[in-house]
Each structure stands twice: as C-alpha cells, then as structure tokens.
N, CA, C and O atoms as a Tripos MOL2 file, in Angstrom:
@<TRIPOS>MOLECULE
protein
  212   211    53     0     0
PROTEIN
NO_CHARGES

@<TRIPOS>ATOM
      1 N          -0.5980  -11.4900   -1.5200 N.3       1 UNK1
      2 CA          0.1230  -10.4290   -0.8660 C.3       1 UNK1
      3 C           1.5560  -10.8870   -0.6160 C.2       1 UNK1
      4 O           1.7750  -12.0940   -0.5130 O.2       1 UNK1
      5 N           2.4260  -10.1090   -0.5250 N.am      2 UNK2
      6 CA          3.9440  -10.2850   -0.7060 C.3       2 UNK2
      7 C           3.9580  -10.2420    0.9240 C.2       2 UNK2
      8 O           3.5380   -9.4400    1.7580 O.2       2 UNK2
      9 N           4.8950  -11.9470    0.9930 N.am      3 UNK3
     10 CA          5.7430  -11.5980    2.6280 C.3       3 UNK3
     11 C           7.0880  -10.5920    2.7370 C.2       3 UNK3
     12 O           8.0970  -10.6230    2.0330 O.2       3 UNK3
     13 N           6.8260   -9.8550    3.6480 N.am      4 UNK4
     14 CA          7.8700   -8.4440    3.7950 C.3       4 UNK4
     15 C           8.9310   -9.1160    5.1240 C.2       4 UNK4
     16 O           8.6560   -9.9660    5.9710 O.2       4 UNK4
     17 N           9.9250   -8.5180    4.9400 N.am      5 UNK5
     18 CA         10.8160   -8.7080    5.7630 C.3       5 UNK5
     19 C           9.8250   -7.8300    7.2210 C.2       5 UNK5
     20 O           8.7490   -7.2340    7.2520 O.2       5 UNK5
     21 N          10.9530   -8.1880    8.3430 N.am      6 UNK6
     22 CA         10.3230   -7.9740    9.7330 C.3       6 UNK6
     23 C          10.4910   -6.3080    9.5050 C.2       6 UNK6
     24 O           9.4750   -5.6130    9.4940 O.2       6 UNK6
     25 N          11.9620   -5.6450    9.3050 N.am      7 UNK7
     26 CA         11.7020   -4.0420    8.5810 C.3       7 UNK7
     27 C          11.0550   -3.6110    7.5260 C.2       7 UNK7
     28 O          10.9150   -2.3910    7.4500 O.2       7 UNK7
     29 N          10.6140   -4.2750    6.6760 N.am      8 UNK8
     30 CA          9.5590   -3.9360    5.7870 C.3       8 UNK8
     31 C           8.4420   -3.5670    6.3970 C.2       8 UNK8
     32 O           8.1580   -2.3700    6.4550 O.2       8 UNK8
     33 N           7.4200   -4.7730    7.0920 N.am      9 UNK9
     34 CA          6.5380   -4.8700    7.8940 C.3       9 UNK9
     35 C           6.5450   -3.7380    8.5930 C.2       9 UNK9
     36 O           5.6110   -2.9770    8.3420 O.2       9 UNK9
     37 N           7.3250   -3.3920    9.4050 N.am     10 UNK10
     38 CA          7.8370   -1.9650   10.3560 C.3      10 UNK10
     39 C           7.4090   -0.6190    9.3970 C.2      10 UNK10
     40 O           6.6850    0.2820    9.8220 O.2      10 UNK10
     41 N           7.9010   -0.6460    8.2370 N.am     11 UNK11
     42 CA          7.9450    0.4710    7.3950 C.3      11 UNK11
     43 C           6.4970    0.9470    7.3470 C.2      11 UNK11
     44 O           5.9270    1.9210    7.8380 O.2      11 UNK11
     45 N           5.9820   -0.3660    6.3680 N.am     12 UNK12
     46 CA          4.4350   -0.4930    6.1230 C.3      12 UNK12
     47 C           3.6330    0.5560    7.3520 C.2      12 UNK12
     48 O           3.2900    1.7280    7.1940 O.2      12 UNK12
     49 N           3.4760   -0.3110    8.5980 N.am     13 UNK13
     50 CA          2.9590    0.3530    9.9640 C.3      13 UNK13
     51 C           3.3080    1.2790   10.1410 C.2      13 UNK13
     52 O           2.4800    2.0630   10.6040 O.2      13 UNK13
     53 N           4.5160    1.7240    9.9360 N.am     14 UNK14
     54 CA          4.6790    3.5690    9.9900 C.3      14 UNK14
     55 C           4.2000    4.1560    9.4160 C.2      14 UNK14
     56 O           3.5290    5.1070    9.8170 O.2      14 UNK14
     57 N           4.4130    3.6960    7.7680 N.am     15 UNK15
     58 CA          3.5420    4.8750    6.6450 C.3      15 UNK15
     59 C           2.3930    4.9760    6.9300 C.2      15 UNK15
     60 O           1.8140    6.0620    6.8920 O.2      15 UNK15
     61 N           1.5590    3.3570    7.4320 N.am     16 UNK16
     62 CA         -0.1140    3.5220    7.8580 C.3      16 UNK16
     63 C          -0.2800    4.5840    8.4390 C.2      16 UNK16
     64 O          -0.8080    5.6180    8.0300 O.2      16 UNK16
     65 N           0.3530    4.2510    9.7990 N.am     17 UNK17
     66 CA          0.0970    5.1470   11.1160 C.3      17 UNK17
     67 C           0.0890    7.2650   11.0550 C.2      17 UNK17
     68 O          -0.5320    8.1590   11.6310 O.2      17 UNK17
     69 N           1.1620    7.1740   10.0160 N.am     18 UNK18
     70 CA          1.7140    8.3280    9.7140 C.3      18 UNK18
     71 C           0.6570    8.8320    8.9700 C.2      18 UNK18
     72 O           0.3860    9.9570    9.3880 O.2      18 UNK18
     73 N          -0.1970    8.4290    7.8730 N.am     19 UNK19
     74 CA         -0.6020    9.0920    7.0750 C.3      19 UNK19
     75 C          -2.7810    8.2660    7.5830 C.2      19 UNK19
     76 O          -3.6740    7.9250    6.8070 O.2      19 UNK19
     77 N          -2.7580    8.2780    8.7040 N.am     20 UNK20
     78 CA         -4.1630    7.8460    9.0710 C.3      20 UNK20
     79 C          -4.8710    6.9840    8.3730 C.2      20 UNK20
     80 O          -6.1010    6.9890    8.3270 O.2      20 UNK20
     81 N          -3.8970    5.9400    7.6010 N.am     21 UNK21
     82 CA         -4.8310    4.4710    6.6920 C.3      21 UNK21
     83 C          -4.1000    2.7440    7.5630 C.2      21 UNK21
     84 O          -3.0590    2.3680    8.1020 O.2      21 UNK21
     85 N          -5.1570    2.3160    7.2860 N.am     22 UNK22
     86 CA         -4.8800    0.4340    7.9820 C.3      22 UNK22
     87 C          -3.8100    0.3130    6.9990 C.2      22 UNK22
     88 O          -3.7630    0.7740    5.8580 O.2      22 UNK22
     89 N          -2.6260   -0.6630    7.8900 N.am     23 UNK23
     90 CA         -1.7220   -1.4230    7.1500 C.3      23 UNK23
     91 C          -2.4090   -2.2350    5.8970 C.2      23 UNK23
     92 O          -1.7730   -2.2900    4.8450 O.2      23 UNK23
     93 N          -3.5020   -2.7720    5.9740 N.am     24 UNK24
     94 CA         -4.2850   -3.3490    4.5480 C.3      24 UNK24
     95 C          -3.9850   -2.5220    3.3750 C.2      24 UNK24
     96 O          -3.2760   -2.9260    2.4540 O.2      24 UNK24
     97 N          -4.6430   -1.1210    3.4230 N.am     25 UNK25
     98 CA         -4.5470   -0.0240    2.5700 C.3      25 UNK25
     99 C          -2.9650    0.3050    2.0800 C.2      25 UNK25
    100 O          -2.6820    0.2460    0.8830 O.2      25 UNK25
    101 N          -2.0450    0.6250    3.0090 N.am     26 UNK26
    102 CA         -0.8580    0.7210    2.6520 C.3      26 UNK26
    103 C          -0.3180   -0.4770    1.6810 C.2      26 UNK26
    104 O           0.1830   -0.0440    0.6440 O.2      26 UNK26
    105 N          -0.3220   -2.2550    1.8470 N.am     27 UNK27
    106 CA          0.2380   -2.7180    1.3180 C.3      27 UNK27
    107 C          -0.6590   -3.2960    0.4460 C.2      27 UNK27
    108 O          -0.7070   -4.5200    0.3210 O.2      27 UNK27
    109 N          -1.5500   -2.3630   -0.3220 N.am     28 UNK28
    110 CA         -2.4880   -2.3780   -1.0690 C.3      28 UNK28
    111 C          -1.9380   -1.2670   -2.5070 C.2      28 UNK28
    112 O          -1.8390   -1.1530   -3.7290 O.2      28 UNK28
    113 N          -1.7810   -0.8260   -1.5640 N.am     29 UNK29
    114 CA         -0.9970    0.6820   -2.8090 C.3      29 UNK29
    115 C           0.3670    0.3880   -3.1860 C.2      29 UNK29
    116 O           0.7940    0.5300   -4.3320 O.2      29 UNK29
    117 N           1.3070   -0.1860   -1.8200 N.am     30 UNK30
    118 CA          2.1030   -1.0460   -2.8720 C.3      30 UNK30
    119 C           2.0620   -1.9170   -3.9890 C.2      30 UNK30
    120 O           2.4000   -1.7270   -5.1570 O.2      30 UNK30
    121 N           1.5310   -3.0250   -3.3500 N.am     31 UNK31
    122 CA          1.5780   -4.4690   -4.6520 C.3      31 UNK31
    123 C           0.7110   -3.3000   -5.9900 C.2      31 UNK31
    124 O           0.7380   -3.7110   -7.1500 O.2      31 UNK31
    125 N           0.0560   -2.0190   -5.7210 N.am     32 UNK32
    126 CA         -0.5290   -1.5740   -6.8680 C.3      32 UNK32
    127 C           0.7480   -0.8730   -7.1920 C.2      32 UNK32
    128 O           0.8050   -0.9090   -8.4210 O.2      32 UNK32
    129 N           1.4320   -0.4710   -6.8960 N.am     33 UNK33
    130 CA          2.8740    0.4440   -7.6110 C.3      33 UNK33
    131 C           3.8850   -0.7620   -8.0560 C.2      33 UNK33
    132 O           4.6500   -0.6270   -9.0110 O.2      33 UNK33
    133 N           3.8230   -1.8120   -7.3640 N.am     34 UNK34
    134 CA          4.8790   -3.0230   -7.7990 C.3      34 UNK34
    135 C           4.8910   -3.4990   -8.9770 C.2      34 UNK34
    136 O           5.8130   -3.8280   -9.7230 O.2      34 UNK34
    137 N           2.8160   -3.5110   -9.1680 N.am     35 UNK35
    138 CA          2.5840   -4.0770  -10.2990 C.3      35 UNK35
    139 C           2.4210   -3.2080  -11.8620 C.2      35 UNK35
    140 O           2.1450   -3.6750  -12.9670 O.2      35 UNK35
    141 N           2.7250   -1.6930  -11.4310 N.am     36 UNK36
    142 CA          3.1950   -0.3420  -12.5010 C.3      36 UNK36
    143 C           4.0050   -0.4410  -12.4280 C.2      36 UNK36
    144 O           4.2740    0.7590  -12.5000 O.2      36 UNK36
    145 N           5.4700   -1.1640  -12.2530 N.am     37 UNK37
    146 CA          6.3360   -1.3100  -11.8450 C.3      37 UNK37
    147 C           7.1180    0.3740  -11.4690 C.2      37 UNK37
    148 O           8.1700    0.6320  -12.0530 O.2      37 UNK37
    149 N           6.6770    1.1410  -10.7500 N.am     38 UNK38
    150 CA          6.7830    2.1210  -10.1280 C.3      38 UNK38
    151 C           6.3900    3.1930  -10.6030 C.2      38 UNK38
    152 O           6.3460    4.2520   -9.9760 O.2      38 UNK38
    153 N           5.9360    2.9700  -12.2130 N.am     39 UNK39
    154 CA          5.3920    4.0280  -13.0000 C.3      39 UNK39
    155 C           4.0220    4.4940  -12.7030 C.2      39 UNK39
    156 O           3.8720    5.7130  -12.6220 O.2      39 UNK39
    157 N           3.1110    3.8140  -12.5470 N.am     40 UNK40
    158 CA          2.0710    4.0800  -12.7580 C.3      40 UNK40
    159 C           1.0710    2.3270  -11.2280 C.2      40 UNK40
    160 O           1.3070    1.1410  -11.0000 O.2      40 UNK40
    161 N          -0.0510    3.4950  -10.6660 N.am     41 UNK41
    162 CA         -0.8280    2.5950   -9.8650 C.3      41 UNK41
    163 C          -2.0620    2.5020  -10.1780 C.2      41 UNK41
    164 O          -2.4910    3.5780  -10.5970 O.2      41 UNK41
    165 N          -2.8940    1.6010  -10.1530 N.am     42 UNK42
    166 CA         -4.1980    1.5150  -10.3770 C.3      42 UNK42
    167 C          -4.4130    0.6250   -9.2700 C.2      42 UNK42
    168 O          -3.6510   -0.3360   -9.1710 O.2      42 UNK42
    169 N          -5.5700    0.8290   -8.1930 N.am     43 UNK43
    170 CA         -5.4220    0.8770   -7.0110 C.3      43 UNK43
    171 C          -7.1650    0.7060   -6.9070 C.2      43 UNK43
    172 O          -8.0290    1.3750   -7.4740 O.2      43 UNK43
    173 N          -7.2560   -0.0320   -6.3040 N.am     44 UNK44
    174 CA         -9.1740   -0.5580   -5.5940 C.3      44 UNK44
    175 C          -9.1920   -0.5180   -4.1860 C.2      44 UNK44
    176 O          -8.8300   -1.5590   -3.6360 O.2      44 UNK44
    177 N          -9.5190    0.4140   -3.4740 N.am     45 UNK45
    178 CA         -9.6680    0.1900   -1.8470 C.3      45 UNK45
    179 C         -10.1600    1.0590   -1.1920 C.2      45 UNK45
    180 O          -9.6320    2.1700   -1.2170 O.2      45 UNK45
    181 N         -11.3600    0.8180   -0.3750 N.am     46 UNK46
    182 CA        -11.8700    1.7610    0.3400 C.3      46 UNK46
    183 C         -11.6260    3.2870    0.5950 C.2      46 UNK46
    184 O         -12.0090    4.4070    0.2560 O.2      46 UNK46
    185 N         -10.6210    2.5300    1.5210 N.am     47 UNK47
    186 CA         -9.2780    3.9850    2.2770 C.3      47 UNK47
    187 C          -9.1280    4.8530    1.3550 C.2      47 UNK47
    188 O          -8.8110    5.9610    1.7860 O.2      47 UNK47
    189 N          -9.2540    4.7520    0.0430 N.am     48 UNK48
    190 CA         -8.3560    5.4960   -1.0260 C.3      48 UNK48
    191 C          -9.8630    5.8910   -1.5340 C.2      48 UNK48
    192 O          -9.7900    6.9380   -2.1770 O.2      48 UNK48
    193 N         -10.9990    5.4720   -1.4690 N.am     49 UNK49
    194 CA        -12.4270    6.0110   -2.1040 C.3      49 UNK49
    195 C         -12.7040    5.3490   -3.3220 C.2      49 UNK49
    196 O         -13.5140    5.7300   -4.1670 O.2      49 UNK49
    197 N         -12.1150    4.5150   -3.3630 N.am     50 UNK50
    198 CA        -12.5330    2.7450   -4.4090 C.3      50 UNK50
    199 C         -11.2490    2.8390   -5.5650 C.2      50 UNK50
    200 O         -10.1040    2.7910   -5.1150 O.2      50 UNK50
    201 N         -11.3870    2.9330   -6.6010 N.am     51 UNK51
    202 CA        -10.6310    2.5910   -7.3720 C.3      51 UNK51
    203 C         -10.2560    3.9950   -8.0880 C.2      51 UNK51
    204 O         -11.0250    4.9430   -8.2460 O.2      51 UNK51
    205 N          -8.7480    3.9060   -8.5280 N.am     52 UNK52
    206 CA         -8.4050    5.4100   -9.2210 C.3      52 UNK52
    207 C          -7.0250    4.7630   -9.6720 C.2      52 UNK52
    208 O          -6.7210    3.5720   -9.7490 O.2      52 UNK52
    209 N          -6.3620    5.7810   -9.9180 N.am     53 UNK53
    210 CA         -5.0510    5.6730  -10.4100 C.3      53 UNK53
    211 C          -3.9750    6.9100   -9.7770 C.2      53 UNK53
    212 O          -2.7940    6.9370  -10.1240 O.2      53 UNK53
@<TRIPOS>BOND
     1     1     2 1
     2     2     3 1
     3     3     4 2
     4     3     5 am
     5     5     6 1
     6     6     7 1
     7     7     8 2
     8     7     9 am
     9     9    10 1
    10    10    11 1
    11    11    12 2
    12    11    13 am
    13    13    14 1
    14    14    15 1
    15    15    16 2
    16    15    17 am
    17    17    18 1
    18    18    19 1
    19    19    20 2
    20    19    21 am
    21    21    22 1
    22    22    23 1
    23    23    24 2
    24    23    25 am
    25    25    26 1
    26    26    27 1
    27    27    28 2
    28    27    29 am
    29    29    30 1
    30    30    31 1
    31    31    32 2
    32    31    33 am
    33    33    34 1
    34    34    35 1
    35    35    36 2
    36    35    37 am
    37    37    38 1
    38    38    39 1
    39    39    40 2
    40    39    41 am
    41    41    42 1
    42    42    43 1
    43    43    44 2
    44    43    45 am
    45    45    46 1
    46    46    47 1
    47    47    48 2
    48    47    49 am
    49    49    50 1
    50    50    51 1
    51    51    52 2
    52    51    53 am
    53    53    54 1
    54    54    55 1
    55    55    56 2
    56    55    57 am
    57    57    58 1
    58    58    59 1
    59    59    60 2
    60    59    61 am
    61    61    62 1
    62    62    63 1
    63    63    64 2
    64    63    65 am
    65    65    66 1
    66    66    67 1
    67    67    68 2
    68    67    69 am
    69    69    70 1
    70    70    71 1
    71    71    72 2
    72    71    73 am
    73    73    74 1
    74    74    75 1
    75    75    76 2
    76    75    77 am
    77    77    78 1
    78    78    79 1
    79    79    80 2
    80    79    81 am
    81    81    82 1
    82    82    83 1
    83    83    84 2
    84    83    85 am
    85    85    86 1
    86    86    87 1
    87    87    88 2
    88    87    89 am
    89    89    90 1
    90    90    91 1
    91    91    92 2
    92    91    93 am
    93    93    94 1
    94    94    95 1
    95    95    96 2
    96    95    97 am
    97    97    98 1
    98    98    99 1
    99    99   100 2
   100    99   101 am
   101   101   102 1
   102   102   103 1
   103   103   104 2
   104   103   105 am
   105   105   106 1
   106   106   107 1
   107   107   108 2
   108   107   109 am
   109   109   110 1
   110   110   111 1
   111   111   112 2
   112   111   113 am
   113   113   114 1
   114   114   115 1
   115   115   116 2
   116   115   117 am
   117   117   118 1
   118   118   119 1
   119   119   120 2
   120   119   121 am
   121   121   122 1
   122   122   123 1
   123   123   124 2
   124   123   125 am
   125   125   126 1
   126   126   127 1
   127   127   128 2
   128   127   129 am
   129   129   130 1
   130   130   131 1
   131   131   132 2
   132   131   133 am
   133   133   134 1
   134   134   135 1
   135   135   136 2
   136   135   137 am
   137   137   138 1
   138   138   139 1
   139   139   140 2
   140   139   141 am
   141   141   142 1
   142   142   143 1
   143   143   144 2
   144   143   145 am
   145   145   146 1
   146   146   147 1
   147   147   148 2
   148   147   149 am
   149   149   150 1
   150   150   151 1
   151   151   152 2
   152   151   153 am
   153   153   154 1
   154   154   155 1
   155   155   156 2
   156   155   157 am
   157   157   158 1
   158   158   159 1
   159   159   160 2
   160   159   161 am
   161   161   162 1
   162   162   163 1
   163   163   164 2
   164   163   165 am
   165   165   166 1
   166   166   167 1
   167   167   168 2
   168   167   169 am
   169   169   170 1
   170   170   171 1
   171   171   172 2
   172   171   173 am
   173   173   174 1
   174   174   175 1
   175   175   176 2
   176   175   177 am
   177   177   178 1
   178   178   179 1
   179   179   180 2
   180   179   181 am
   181   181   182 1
   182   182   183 1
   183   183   184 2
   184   183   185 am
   185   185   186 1
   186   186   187 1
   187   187   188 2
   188   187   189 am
   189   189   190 1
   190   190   191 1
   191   191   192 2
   192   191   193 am
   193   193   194 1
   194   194   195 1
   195   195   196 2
   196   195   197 am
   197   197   198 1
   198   198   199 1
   199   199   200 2
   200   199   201 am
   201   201   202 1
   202   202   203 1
   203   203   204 2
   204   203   205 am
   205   205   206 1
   206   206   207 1
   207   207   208 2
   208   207   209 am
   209   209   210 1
   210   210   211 1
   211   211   212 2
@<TRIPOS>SUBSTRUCTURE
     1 UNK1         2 RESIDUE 1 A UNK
     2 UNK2         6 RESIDUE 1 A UNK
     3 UNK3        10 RESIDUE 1 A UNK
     4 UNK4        14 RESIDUE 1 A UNK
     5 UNK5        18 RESIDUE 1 A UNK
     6 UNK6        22 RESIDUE 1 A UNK
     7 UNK7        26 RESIDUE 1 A UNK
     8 UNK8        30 RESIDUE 1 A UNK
     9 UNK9        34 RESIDUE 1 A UNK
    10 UNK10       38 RESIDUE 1 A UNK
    11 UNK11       42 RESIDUE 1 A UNK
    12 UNK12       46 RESIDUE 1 A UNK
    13 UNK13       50 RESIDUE 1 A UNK
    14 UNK14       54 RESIDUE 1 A UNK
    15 UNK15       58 RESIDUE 1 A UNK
    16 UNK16       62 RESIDUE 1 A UNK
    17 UNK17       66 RESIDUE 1 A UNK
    18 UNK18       70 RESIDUE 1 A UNK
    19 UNK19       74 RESIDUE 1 A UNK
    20 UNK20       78 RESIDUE 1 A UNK
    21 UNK21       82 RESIDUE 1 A UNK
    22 UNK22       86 RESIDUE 1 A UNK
    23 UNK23       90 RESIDUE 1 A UNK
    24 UNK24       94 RESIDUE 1 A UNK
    25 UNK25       98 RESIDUE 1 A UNK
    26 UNK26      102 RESIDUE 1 A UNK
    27 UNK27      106 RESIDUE 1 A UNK
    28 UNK28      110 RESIDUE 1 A UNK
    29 UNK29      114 RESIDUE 1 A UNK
    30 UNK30      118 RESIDUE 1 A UNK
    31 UNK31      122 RESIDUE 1 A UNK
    32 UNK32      126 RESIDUE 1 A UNK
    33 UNK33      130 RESIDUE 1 A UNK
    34 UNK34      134 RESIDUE 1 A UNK
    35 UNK35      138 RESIDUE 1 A UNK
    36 UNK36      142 RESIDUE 1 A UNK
    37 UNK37      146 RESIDUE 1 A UNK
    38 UNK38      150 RESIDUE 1 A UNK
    39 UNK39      154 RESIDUE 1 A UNK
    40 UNK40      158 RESIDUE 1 A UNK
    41 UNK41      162 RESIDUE 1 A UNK
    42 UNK42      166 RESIDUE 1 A UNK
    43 UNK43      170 RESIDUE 1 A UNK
    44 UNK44      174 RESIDUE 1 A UNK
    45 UNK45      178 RESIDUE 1 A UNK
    46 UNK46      182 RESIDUE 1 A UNK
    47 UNK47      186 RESIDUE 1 A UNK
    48 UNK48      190 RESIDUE 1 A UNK
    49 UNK49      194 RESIDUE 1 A UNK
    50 UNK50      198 RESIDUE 1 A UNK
    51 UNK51      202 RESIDUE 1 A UNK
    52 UNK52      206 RESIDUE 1 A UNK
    53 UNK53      210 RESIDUE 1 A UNK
C-alpha cells in the first residue's frame, strides 16, 4: 500500500466517510486505478461485492 501524504490520508477519509465504505476499501480502489493507470480498474474487495472492474 502506498504511504499518502498527511492531505492525501485526509482525502482518502473523506471519500470513505462520504460515500459509506472503510478507508481500506477506498485505498483499495485507488492502488486499483493507479495500477490502470487511470484507464481502467480491476478491483477485489468486499465493500465493492468481490471483484469487478
């Protein structure tokens, strides 16, 4: 998992909070968009109902 700046971190916890998923889930769907490099996510996690794109 990628260390985030202290406003990154901040961001993360908002989007969680905002959209009713654990900070886990959020910087879960990132490193999955980082690694589409913004094109495309393929994504494994509960919160989201297991794996999709």
């Amino acid at each position: 998992m990628r260390k985030l700046t202290p406003t990154g971190q901040q961001l993360i916890e908002e989007v969680a909070q905002r959209h009713g998923f654990s900070t886990d889930a959020v910087m879960s769907m990132l490193e999955s968009v980082i690694r589409g490099n913004g094109s495309m996510a393929q994504f494994d996690h509960p919160e989201f109902g297991g794996s999709g794109q």
